[in-house]
N, CA and C atoms as a LAMMPS dump frame, in Angstrom:
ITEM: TIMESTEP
0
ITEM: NUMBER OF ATOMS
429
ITEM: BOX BOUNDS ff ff ff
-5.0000000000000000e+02 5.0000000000000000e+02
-5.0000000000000000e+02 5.0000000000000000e+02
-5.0000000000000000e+02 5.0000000000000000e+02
ITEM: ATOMS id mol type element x y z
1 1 1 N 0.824 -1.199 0
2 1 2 C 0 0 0
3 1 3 C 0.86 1.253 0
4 2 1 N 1.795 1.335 1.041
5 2 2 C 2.495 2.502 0.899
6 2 3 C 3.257 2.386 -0.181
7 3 1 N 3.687 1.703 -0.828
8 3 2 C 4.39 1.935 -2.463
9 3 3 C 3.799 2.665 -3.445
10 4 1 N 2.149 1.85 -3.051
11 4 2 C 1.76 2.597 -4.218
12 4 3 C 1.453 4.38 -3.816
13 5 1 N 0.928 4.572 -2.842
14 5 2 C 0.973 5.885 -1.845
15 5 3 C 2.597 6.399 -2.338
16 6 1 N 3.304 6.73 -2.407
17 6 2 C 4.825 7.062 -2.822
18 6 3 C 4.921 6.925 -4.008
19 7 1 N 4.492 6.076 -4.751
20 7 2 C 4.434 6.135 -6.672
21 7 3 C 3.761 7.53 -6.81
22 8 1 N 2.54 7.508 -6.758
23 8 2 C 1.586 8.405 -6.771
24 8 3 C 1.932 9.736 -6.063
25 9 1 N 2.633 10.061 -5.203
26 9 2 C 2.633 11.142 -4.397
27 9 3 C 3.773 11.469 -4.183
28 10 1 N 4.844 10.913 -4.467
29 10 2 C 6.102 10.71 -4.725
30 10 3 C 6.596 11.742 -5.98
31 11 1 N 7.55 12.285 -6.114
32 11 2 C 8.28 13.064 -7.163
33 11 3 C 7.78 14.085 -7.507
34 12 1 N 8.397 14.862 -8.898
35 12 2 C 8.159 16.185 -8.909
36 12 3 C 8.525 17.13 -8.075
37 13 1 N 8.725 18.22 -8.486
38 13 2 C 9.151 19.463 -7.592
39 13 3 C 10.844 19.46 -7.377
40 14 1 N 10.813 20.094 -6.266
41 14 2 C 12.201 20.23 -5.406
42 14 3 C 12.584 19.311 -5.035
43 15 1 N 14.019 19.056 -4.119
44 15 2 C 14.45 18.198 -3.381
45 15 3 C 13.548 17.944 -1.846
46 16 1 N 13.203 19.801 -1.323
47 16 2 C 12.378 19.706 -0.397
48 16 3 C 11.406 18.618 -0.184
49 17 1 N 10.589 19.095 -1.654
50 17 2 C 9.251 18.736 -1.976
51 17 3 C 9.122 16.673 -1.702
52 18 1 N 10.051 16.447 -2.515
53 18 2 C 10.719 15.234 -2.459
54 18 3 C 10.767 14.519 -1.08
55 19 1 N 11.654 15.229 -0.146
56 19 2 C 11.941 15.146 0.893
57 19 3 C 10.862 14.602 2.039
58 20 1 N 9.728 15.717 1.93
59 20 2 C 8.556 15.767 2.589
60 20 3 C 7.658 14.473 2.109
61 21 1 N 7.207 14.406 0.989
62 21 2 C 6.225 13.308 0.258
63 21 3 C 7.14 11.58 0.967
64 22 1 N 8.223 11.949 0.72
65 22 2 C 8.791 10.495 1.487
66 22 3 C 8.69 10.315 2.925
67 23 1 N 8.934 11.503 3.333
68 23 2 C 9.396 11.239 4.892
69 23 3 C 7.618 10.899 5.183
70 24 1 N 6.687 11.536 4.844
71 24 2 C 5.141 11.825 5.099
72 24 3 C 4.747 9.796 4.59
73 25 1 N 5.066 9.714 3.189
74 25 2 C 5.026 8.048 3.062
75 25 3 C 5.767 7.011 3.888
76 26 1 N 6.949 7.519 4.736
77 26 2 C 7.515 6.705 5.864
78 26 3 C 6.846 6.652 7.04
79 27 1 N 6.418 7.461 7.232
80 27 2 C 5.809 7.646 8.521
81 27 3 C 4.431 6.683 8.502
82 28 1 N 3.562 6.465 7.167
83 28 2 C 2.389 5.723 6.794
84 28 3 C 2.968 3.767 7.101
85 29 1 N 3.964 4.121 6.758
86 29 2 C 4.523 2.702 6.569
87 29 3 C 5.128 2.587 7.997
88 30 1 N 5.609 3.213 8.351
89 30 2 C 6.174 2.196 9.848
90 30 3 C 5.374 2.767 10.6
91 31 1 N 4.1 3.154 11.094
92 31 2 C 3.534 3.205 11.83
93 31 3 C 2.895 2.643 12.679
94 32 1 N 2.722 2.064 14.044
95 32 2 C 2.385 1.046 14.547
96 32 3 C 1.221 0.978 15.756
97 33 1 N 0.811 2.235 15.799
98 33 2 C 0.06 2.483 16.806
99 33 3 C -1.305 1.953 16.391
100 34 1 N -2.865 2.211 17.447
101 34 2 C -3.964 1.301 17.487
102 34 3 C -4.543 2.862 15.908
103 35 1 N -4.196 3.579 15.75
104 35 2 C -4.861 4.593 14.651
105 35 3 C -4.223 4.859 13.837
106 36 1 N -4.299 3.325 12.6
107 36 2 C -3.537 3.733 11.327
108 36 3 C -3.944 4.717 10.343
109 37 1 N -5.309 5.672 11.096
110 37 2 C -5.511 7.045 10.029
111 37 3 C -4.784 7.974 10.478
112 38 1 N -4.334 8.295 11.636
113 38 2 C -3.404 9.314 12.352
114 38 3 C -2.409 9.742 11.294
115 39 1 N -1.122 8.783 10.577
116 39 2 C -0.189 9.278 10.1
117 39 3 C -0.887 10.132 8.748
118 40 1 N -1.875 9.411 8.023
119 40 2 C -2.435 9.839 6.801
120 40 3 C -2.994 11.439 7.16
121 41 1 N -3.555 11.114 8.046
122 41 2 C -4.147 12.756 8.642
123 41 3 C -2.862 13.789 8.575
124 42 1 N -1.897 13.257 9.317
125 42 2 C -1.248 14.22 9.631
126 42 3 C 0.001 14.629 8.417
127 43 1 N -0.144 13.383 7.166
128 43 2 C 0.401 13.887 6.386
129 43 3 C -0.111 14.636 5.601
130 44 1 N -1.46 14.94 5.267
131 44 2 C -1.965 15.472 4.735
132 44 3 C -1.842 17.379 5.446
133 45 1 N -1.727 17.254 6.578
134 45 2 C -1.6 18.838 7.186
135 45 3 C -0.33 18.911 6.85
136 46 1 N 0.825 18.541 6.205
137 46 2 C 2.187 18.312 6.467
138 46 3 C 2.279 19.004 5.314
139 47 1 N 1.872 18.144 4.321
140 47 2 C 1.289 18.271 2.403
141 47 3 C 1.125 20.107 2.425
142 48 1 N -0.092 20.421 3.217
143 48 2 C -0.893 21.449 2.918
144 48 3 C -0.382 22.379 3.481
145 49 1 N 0.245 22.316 4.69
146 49 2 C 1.979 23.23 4.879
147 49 3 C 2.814 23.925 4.669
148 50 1 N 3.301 22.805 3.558
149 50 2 C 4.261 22.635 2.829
150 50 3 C 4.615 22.816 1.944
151 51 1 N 4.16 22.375 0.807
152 51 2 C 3.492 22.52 -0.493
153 51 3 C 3.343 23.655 -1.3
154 52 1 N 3.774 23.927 -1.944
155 52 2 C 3.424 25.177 -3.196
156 52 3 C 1.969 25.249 -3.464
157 53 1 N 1.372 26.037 -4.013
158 53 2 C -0.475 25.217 -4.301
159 53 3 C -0.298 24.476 -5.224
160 54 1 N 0.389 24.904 -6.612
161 54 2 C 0.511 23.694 -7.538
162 54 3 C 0.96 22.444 -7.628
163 55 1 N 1.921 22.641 -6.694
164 55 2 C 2.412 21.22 -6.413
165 55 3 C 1.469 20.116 -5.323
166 56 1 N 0.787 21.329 -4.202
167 56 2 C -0.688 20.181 -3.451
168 56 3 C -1.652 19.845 -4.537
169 57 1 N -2.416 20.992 -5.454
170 57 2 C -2.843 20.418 -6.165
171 57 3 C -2.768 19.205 -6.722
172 58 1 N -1.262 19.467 -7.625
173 58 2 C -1.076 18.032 -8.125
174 58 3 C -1.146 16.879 -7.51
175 59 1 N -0.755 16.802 -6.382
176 59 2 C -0.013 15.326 -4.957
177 59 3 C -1.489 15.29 -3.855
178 60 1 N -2.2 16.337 -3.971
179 60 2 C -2.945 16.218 -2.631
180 60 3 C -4.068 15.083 -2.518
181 61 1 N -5.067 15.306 -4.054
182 61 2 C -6.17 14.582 -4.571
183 61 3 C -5.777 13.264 -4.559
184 62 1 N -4.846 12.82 -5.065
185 62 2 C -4.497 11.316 -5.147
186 62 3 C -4.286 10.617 -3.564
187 63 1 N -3.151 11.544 -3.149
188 63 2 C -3.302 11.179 -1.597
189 63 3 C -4.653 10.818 -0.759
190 64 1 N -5.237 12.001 -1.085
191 64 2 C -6.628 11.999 -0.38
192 64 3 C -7.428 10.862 -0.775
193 65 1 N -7.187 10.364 -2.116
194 65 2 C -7.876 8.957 -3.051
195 65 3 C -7.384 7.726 -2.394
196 66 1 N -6.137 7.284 -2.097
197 66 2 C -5.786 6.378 -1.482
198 66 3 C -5.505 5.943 -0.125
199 67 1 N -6.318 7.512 0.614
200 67 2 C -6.566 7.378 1.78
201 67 3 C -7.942 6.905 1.731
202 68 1 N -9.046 6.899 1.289
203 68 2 C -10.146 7.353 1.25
204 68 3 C -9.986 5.641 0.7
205 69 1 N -9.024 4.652 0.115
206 69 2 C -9.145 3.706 -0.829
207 69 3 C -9.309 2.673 0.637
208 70 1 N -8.267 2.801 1.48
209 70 2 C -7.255 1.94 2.227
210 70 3 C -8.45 2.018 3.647
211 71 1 N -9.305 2.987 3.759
212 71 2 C -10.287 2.453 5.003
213 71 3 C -11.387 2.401 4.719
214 72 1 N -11.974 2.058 3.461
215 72 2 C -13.588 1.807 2.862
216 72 3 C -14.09 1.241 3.598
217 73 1 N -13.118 0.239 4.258
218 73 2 C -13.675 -1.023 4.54
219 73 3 C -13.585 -1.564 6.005
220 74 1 N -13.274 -0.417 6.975
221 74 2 C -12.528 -0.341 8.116
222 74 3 C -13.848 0.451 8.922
223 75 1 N -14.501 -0.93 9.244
224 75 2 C -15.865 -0.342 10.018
225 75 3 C -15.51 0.585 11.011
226 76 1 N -14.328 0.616 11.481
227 76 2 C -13.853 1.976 12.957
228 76 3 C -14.424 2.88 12.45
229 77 1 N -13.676 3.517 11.263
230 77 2 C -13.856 4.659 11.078
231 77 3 C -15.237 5.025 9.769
232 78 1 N -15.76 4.036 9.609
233 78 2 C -17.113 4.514 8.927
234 78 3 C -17.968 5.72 9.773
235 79 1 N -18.006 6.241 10.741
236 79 2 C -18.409 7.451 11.445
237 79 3 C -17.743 8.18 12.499
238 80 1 N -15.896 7.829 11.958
239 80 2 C -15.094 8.813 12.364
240 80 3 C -15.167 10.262 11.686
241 81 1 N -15.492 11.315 12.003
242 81 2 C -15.446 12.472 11.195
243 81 3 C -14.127 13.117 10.8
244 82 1 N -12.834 12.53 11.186
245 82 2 C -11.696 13.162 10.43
246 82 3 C -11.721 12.286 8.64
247 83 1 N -12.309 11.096 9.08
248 83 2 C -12.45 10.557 7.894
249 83 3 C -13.137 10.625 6.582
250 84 1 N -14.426 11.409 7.571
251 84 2 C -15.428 11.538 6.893
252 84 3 C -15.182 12.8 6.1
253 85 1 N -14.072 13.415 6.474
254 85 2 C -13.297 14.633 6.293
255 85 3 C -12.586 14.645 4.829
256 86 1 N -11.803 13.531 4.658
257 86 2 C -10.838 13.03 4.006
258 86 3 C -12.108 13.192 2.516
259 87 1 N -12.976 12.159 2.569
260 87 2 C -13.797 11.818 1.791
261 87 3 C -14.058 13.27 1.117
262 88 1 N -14.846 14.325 2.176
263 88 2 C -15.509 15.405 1.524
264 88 3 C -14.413 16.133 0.753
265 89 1 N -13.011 16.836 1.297
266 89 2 C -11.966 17.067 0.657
267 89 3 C -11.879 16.806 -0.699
268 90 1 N -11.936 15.225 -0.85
269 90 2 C -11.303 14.317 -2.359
270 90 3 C -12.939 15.414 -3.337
271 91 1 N -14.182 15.388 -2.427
272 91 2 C -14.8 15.96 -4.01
273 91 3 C -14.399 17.086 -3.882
274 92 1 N -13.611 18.113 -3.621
275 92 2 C -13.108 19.105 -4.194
276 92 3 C -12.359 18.859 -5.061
277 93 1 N -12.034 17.864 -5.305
278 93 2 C -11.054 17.335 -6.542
279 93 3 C -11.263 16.338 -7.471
280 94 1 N -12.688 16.096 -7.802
281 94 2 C -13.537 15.612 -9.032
282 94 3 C -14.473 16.379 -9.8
283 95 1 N -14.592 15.753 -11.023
284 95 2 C -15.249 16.924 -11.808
285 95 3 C -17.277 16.439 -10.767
286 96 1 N -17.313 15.081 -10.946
287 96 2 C -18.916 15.24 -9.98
288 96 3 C -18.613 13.862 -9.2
289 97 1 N -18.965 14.724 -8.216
290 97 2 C -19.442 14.033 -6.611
291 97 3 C -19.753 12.687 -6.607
292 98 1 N -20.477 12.534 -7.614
293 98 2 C -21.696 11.528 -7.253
294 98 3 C -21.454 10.237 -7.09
295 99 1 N -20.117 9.951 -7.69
296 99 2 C -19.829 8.641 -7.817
297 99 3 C -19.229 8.219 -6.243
298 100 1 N -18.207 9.488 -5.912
299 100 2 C -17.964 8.914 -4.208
300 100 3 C -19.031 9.449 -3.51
301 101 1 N -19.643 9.594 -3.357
302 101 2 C -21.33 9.79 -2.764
303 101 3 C -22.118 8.522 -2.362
304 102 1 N -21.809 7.695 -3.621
305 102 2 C -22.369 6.736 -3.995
306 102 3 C -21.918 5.121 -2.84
307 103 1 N -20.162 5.694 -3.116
308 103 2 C -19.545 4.293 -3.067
309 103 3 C -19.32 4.971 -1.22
310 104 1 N -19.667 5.945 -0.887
311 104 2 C -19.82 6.678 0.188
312 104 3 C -21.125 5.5 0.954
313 105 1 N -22.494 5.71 0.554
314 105 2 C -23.16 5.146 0.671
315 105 3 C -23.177 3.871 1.076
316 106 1 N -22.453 2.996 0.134
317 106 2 C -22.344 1.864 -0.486
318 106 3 C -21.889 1.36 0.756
319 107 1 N -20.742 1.858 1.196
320 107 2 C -19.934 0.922 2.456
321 107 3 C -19.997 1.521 3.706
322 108 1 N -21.294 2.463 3.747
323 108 2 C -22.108 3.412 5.332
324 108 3 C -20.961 4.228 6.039
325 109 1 N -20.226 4.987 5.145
326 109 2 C -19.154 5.887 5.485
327 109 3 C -20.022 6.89 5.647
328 110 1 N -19.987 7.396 7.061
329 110 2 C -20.33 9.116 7.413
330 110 3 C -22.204 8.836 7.419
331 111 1 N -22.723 7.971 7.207
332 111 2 C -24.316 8.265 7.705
333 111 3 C -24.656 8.62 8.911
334 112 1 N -23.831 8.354 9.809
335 112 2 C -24.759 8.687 11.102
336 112 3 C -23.771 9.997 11.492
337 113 1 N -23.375 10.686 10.199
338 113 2 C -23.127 12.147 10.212
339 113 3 C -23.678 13.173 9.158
340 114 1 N -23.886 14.125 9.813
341 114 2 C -24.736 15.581 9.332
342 114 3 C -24.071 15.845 8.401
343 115 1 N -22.818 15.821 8.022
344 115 2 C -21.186 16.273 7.188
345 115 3 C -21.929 15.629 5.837
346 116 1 N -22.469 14.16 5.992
347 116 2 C -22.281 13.411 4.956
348 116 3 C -23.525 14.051 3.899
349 117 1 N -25.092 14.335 4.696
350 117 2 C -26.259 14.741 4.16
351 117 3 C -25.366 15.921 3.796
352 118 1 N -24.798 17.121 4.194
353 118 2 C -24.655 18.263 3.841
354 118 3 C -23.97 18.119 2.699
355 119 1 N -22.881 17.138 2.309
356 119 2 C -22.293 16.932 0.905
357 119 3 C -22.911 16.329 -0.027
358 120 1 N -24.078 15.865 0.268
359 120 2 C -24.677 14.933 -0.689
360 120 3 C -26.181 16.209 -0.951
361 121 1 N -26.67 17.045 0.068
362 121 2 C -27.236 18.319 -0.301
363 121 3 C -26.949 19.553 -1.308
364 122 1 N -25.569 19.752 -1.067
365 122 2 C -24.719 20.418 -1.833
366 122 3 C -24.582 19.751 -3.119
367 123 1 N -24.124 18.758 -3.455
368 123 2 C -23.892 17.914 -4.844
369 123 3 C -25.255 18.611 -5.458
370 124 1 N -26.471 17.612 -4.868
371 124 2 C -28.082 18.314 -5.231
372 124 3 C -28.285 19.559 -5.56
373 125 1 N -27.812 20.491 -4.53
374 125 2 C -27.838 21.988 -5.22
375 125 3 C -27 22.002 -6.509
376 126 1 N -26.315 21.846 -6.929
377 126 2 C -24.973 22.021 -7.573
378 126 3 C -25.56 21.824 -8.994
379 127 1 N -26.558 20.519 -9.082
380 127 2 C -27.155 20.145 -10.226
381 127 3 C -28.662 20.106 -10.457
382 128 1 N -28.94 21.467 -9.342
383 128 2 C -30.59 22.333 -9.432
384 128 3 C -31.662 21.527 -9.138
385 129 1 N -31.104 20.378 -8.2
386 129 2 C -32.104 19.169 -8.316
387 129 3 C -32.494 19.63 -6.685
388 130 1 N -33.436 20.671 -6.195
389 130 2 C -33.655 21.276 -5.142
390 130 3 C -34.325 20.817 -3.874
391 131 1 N -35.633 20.084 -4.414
392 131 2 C -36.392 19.121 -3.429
393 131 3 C -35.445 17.974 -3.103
394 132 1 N -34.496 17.108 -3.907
395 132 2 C -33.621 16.233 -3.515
396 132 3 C -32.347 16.981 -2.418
397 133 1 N -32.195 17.545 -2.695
398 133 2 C -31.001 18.468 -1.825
399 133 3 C -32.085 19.069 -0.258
400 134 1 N -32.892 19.275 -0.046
401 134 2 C -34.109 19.589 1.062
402 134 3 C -34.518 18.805 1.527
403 135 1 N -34.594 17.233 1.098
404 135 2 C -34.339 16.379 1.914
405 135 3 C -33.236 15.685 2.575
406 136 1 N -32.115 15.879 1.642
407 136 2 C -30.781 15.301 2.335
408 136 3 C -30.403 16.538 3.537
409 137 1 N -30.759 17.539 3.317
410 137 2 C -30.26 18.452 4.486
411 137 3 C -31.268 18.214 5.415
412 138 1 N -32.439 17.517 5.4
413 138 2 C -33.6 17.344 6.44
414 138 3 C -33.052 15.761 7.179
415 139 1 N -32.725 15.143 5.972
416 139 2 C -31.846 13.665 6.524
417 139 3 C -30.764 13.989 7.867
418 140 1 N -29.846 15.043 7.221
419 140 2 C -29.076 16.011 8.411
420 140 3 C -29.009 16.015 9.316
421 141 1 N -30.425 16.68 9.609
422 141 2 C -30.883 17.522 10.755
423 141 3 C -30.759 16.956 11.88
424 142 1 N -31.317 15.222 11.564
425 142 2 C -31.938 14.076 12.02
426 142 3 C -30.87 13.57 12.588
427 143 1 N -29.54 13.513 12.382
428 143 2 C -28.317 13.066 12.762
429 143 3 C -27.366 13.645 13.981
């Protein structure tokens, strides 16, 4: 996992730049404590730091993708909200939502959070679909 995390997020830029994306992928990999989202979290504040904008741009989305890949399936954090965090982030960096919305859904990431209706409200606004977006923020409320 972390290889491919370091393919992907790995290179480009400076030596700095370099520097950081590895040391941030070392830290993913020998990490040993009971919260293997901790290092990902905190590389990501490390990233956003750090980082030129063009160069987070480029490195951040993917990161955020193979964070978002590696605990789908990690019932802990299906209604951890740093996670649920991670998720909303990555659609700032697709052209539409809907598909991680979907696969959001799919494996009960973030339902029994307000975060999750409010991104899936927003998507709705986004594509004028208004009564659908008035109920996901009423779904919300409920949470």
């Amino acid at each position: 996992m972390a290889a491919a995390t370091e393919q992907h997020c790995g290179g480009g830029g400076g030596d700095k730049e370099k520097d950081l994306l590895s040391a941030v992928v070392g830290d993913i990999r020998s990490y040993s404590g009971s919260d293997p989202l901790r290092p990902w979290l905190r590389g990501m504040r490390k990233m956003e730091a750090a980082l030129p904008p063009a160069t987070l741009r480029a490195k951040l989305p993917r990161f955020l993708q193979k964070c978002a890949q590696e605990f789908q399936d990690d019932a802990r954090y299906r209604d951890d909200p740093r996670y649920l965090r991670v998720w909303i982030q990555l659609m700032d960096y697709v052209k539409d939502a809907k598909p991680l919305l979907k696969k959001m859904e799919k494996n009960r990431i973030g339902l029994k959070r307000s975060a999750f209706y409010m991104a899936y409200a927003l998507y709705y606004e986004k594509h004028k679909r208004f009564e659908d977006a008035e109920n996901m923020y009423r779904l919300g409320t409920q949470k």
